[in-house]
N, C-alpha and C positions, 0 to 999 in steps of 0.2 A: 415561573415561566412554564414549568411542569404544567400544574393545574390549568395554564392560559392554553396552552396546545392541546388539552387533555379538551378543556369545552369546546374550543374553538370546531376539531375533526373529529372528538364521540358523540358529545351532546347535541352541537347545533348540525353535523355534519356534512360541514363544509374540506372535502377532501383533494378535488382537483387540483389544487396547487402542492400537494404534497407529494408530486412524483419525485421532483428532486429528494429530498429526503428517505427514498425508494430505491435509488438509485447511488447515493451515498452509503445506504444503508448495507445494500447485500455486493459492495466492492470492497467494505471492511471487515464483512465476513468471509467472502471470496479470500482477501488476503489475510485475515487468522487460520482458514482451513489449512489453506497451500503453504503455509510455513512449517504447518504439521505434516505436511503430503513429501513436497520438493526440499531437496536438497539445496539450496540456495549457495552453499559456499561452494560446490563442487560446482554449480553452472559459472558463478563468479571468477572461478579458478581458470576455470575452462577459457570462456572470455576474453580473461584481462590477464592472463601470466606470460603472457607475450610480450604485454607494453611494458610491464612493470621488468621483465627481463632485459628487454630492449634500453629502458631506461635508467636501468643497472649500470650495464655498456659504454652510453654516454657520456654516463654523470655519475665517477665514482663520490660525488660529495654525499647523494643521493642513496640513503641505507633502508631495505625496506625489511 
């Protein structure tokens, strides 16, 4: 499938339709960057430690 995308967009180069692929591409690098950048569990804390608090409260069967 390599070698098929490889003729199809270097050799014959036919590329128009490879935005999506463009577009996929640098939103999976955006998200390996920012994993190294942002603190994700401290946003997530921030967040959601009020529901999980809340639903502490509620529902002692509930242990998080």
């Amino acid at each position: 499938m390599l070698a098929l995308f490889y003729f199809v967009i270097d050799a014959k180069g036919y590329s128009r339709w490879t935005l999506f692929f463009y577009v996929i591409e640098m939103n999976s690098i955006l998200i390996y960057m920012a994993v190294k950048i942002v603190n994700f569990k401290s946003i997530s804390t921030f967040f959601f430690s009020g529901a999980v608090l809340l639903l502490k409260q509620e529902s002692p069967v509930l242990s998080f």
